[in-house]
N, C-alpha and C positions, 0 to 999 in steps of 0.2 A: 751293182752297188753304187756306181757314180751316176746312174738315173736315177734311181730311189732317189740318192741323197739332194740330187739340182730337184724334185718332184718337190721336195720338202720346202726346199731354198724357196723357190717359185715363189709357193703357198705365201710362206713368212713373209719375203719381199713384200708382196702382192699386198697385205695385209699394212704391213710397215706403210709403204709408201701413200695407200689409203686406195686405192686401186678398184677394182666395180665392186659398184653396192651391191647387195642383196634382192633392195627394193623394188618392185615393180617399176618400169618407166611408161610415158604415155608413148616414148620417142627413143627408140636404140639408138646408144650416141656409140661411137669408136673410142674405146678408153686411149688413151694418148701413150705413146712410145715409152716400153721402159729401159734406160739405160742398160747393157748388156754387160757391164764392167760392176753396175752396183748390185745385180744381179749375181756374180761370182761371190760377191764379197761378203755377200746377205749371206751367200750358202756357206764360202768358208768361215763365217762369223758363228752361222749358227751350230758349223763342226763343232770349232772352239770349246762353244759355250757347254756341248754336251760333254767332252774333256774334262770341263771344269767341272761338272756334275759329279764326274767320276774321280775328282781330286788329280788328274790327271793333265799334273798345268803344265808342264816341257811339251808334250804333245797339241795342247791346248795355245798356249804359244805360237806351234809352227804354223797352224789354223790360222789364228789372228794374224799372224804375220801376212800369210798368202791373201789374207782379205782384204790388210792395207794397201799392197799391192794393187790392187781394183779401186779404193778406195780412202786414198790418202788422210785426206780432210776432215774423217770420221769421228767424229768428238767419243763416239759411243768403241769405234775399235780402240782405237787409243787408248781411252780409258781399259778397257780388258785387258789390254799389254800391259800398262802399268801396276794393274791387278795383281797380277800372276806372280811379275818382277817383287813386287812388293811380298807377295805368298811366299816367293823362294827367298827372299830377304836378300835380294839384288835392289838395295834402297837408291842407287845413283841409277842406276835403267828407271826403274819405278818413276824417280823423280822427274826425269827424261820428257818418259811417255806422256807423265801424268799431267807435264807442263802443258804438251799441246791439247790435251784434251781440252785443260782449261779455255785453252787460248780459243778452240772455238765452241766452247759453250759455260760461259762464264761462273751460269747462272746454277750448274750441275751440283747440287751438292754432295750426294755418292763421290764424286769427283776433287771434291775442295775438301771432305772428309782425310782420301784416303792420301792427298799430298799431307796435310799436317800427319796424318800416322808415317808416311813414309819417310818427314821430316824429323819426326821426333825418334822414329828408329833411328836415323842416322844421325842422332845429336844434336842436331839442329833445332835446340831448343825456340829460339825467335822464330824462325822460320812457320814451325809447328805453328805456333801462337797466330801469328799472324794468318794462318788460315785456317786456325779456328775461330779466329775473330770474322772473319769474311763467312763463315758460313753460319755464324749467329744473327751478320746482318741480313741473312736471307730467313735464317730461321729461329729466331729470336727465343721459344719456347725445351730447344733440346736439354732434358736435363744433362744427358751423356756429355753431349759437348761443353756445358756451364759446367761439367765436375773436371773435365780434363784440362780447361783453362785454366780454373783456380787451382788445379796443381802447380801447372806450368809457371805462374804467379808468383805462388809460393817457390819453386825451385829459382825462379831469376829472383824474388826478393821485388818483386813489383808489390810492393803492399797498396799504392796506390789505387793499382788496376784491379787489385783484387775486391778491394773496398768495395769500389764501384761495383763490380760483378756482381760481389753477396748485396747489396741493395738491391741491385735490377731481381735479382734473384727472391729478394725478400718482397720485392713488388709485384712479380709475377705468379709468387705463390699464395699470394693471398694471406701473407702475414705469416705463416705456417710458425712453428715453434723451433725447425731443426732450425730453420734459417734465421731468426732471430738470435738464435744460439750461434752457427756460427757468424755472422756479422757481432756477435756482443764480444765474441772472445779476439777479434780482430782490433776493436773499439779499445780494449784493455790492454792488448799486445801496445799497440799504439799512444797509449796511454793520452788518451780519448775518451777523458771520463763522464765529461757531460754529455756527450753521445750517446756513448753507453748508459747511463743514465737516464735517458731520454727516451731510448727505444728500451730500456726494461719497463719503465713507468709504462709506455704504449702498451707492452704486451701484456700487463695489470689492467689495463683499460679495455683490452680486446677480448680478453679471456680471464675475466675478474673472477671465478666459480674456481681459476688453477691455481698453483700453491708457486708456478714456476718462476711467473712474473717476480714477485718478493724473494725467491730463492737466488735471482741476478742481483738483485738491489741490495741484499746481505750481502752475497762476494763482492762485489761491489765496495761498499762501506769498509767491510774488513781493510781490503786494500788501500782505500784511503785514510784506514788508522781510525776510525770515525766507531768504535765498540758499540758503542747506543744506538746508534742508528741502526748499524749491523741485525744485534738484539732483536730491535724493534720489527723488523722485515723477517727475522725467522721467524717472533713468533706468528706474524702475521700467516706466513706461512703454514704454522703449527694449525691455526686457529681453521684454515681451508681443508687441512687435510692431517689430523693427528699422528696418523702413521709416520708421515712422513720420512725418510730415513735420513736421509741429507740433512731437512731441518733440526732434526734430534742430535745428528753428530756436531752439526756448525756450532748449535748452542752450547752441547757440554764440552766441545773444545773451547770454545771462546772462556765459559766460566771458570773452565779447570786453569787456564795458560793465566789467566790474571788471577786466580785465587779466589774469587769471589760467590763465596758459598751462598752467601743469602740472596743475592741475584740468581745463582741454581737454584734454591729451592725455591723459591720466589716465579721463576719461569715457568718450573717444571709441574707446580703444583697446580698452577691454571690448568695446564695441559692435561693435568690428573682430573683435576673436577668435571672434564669434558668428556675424557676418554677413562673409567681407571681401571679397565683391561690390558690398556697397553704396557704390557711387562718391559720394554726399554724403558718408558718414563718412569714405571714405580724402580726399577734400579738405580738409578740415574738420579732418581731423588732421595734413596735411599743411602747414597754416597755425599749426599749434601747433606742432609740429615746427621752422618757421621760427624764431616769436616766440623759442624756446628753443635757438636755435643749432643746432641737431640737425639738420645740412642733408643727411647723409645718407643719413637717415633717410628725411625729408620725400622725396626725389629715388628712393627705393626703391619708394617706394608712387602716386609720381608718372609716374615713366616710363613704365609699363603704360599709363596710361590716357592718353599725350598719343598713341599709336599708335589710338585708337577713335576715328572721327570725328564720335561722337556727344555726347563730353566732350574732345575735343582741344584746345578754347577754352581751358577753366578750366583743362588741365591746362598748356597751355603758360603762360597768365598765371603760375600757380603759381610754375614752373622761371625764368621770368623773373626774378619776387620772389627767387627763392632765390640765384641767380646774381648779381642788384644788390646783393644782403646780403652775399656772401661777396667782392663787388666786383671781381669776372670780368666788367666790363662789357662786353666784346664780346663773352662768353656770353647776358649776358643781351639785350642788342640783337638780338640775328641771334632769340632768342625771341619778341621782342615787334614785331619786325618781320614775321616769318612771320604773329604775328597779326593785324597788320594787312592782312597780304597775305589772306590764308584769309577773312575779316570785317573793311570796310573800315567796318563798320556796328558795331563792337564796340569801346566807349571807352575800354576797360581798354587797348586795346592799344596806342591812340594816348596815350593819358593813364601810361602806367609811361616809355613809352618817350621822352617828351618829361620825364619827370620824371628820367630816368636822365640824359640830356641836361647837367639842371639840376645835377644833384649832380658833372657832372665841370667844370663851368660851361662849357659849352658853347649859350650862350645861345642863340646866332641858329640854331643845329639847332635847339632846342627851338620856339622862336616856328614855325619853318617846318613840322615835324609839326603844331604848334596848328592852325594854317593850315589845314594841311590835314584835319585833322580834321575843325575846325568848317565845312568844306566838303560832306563828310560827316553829319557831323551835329549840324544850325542847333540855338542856342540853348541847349545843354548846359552846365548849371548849374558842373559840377566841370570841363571842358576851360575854359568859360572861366573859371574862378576860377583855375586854373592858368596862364593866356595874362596875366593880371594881373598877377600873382606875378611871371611870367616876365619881364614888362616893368620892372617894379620894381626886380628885380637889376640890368636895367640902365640903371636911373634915368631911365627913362623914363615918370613918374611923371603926369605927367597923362593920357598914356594910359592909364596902367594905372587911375587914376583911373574914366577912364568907363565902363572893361571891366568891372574889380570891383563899381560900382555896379548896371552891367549885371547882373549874376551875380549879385547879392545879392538884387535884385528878382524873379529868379526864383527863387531859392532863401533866403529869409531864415533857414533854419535852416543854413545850409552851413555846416559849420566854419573849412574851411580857406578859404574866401570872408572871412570874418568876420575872422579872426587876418589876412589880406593886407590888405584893408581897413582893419581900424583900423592898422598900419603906415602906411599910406599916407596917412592922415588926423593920423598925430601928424607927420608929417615934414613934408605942405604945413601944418601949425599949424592946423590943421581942428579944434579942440578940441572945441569943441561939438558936432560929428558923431561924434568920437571917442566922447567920452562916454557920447553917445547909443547908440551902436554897442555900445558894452562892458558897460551898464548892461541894454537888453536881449537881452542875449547871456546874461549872468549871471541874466538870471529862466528862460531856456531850461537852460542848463548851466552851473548855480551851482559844480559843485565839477569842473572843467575847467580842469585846471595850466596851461592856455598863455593860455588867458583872463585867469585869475586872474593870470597874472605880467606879461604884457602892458601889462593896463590898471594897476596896481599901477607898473609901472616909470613909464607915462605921465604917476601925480598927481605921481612923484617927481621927473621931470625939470621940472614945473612949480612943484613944495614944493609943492602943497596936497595934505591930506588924507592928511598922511605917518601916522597910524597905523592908518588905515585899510589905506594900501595895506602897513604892513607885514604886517599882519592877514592880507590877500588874496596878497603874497609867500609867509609861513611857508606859507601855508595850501595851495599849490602844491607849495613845496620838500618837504612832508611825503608826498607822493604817489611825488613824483622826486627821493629825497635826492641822487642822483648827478648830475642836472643841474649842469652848469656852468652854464649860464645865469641857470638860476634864482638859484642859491649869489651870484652876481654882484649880481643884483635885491636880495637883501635884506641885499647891504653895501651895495650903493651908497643904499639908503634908509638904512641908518644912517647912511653917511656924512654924509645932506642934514640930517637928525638933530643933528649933531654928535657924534655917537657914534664917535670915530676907530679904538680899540681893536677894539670889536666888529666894525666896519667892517671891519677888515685880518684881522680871521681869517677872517670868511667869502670873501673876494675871495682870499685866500694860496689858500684850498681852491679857489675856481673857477679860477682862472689853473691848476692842477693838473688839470683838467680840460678845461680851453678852452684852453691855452697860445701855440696862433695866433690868437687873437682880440685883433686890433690896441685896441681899447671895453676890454674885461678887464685890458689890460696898462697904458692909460691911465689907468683909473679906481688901480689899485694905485698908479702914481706920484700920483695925488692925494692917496690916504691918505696915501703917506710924507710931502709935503710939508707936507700940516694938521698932521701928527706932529713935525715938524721937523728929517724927514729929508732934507735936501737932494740929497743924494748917489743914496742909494735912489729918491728922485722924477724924479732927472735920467737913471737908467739906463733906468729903464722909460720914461718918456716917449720915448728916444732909439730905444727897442727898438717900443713901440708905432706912430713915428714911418717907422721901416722898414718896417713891413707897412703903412701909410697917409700915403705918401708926401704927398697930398692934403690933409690934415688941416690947417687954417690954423693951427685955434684952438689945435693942439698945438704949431703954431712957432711962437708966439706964448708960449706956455709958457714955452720953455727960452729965447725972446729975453729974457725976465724975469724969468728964475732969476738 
């Protein structure tokens, strides 16, 4: 066995060291002396290696060891010991070996690889770095190596280093799209927007035929608050590729979050005249259509698609919405009941239809679709923010109490959760939750009219903090000048004010708006009275008193006029 194995050793040596040609000679020369020590080390080297074949590295190990022995200096044993050490995750031997390897062969990259791996097993974040960097200077192209570095980067927080990296990277790839992507999202971390800016615009100029280019220059814009521009890059986007999905979502988010119906249909309709197969755009535009009264419109572009059973959902929700609005409530019921019938698993259908309920005040239908819903399906943030709500109307208020807390915990961003909620908490005198409730509600969606009037009406009915909330009134009413509600909010703060005049113009205007709202007609008999209208105070109170026959504090009123 220990012949065979030196027979083999020989061979390899022989071979290694460059030993007799093959070739014919005109002249037999004497090949020159081989060292008899590099000889052992070639054979226990190539033991080694075959160890290692067989995964077999303690014994593979002993091998290399005895070859050192022969052969100190061996950049290439070396390297194998620290191999192995690094295999069994002996990362300080590893590091050891792996050092001298280096030292006599600089230039090894196998070698300057497996130092950074055996650096960064042992923590040794910098370290790693540092000869990943040294083996990029050798080999400038490794993607492996360019993605292990930009981790490392990002884990020390070298944004700098990284920067540079994803350029060299963007340079070497020939402009590719992932890497413009990421160098764009490092530009914007950085808040480095002409950068970013500058290389979206490039990759519009590189690949003008793709939608991706203007898909950066929209997120972009957005982030710089810039809506028009924003717009104007999606649709550009729209315009290369209609499907697009990102483009479709950017634009009806942008339109929904400012309101701006006629800019959706206005977008969306182009996109129709281009494409109008694409069922996202004709819903999308048939919800603008809504918002802007244009129901038959909306209902032209909708029917079509409530016959496919592949968008029959969204197109019946649609006809639903459109039919509540035009207040065809048994149109839109036999809608939104069919959807629950088709998807008993779909909570648009049970959530419009319990809401339509609510708007003819038909309470205890509504509680009973909730019911059933949430039988369907447990835990649902907005069914039961709605079952809360619903309870409330009917002053059934400590329930709705545990509901709504229920639903807010699941959902603490939920709007309409929040707006029921704090009702329910200024009515059982829950202030302090109130507060709490409104305060971060307003760091989530500071510039949110029902928020803002809500809690603004709540410091009023307590007198504290009256300029603030009239602050937080105006600042609503400027959104929704036609609110009646609102119009009411920031008399009746003058009123607490002392402010009677101003008081009575804004409430003249809401009562013109709200005219059945028993609160708006009371609050007006209050101005006349602080005004020294007796007469004016006695009619509205008497009129306020009709629609809230209930109302203690209002017989109490006119028993003390």
């Amino acid at each position: 066995m220990k012949t065979a194995r030196f027979t083999v050793g020989l061979l390899v040596i022989t071979l290694w060291l460059g030993g007799c040609a093959s070739a014919p000679r005109l002249k037999k020369e004497t090949p020159p002396p081989i060292d008899a020590n590099k000889k052992k080390a070639a054979d226990y080297y190539l033991s080694g290696a075959l160890y290692d074949f067989q995964d077999q590295y303690e014994r593979a190990l002993l091998e290399y060891f005895q070859a050192l022995v022969y052969d100190s200096t061996s950049a290439q044993i070396l390297k194998a010991i620290g191999r192995d050490f690094l295999r069994t995750r002996r990362f300080e031997s590893a590091i050891e070996y792996l050092k001298k390897a280096y030292h006599y062969n600089p230039q090894d990259k196998e070698t300057i690889y497996y130092l950074a791996e055996a650096h960064f097993n042992n923590r040794n974040l910098l370290a790693a770095t540092r000869y990943f960097e040294k083996y990029l200077e050798i080999d400038p192209y490794n993607l492996m190596v360019q993605n292990n570095l930009a981790y490392l980067y990002t884990q020390l927080g070298d944004t700098d280093k990284l920067i540079r990296l994803r350029e060299k990277q963007l340079e070497l790839s020939g402009f590719s799209q992932e890497a413009v992507l990421q160098l764009y999202r490092l530009y914007l971390k950085t808040e480095q927007y002409d950068r970013a800016e500058a290389l979206a615009r490039k990759l519009v100029e590189t690949h003008p035929r793709l939608p991706n280019g203007w898909l950066l220059l929209g997120n972009l814009y957005e982030l710089k608050d810039d809506t028009t521009a924003a717009i104007r890059s999606y649709r550009q986007a729209l315009q290369l590729n209609t499907e697009n999905k990102q483009a479709i979502l950017q634009l009806y988010r942008i339109h929904r979050a400012t309101r701006d119906w006629k800019g959706m249909v206005q977008t969306f309709e182009q996109i129709y005249r281009i494409d109008t197969t694409n069922v996202q755009v004709r819903l999308i535009l048939s919800e603008g259509y809504l918002f802007l009264k244009q129901y038959d419109d909306a209902k032209r572009i909708l029917r079509p698609l409530s016959r496919d059973e592949h968008i029959r959902e969204q197109a019946l929700e649609m006809l639903g919405r459109i039919a509540s609005d035009e207040k065809n409530y048994p149109e839109a019921e036999n809608y939104f009941k069919e959807l629950t019938r088709i998807n008993p698993q779909n909570k648009f259908g049970w959530f419009y239809l319990a809401l339509l309920y609510n708007q003819q005040k038909r309470f205890q239908e509504s509680l009973r679709v909730l019911q059933t819903a949430l039988e369907n399906i447990r835990n649902d943030a907005d069914l039961l923010g709605l079952y809360g709500s619903t309870l409330s109307q009917l002053k059934r208020d400590q329930e709705a109490l545990d509901i709504l807390e229920r639903a807010n915990r699941l959902d603490p961003k939920n709007l309409n959760t929040i707006v029921s909620l704090g009702i329910i908490y200024d009515r059982l005198k829950m202030h302090q939750k109130s507060d709490s409730l409104y305060e971060a509600a307003l760091l989530l969606y500071p510039d949110y009219p029902l928020i803002l009037n809500n809690y603004s009406y709540s410091l009023c009915e307590r007198e504290i903090q009256l300029e603030r909330a009239l602050k937080m009134a105006k600042k609503a009413l400027e959104q929704e000048p036609e609110n009646g509600a609102f119009l009411d909010t920031v008399g009746w703060i003058y009123y607490k004010m002392g402010d009677y005049q101003t008081a009575l113009k804004y409430i003249l205007k809401a009562i013109e708006l709200r005219e059945d709202s028993p609160e708006v007609i009371e609050h007006l008999g209050d101005v006349y009275y602080k005004l020294g209208n007796t007469e004016e105070a006695r009619k509205y109170w008497e009129k306020a008193l009709e629609k809230d026959p209930s109302n203690q504090q209002l017989k109490e009123k006119l028993q003390n006029l």
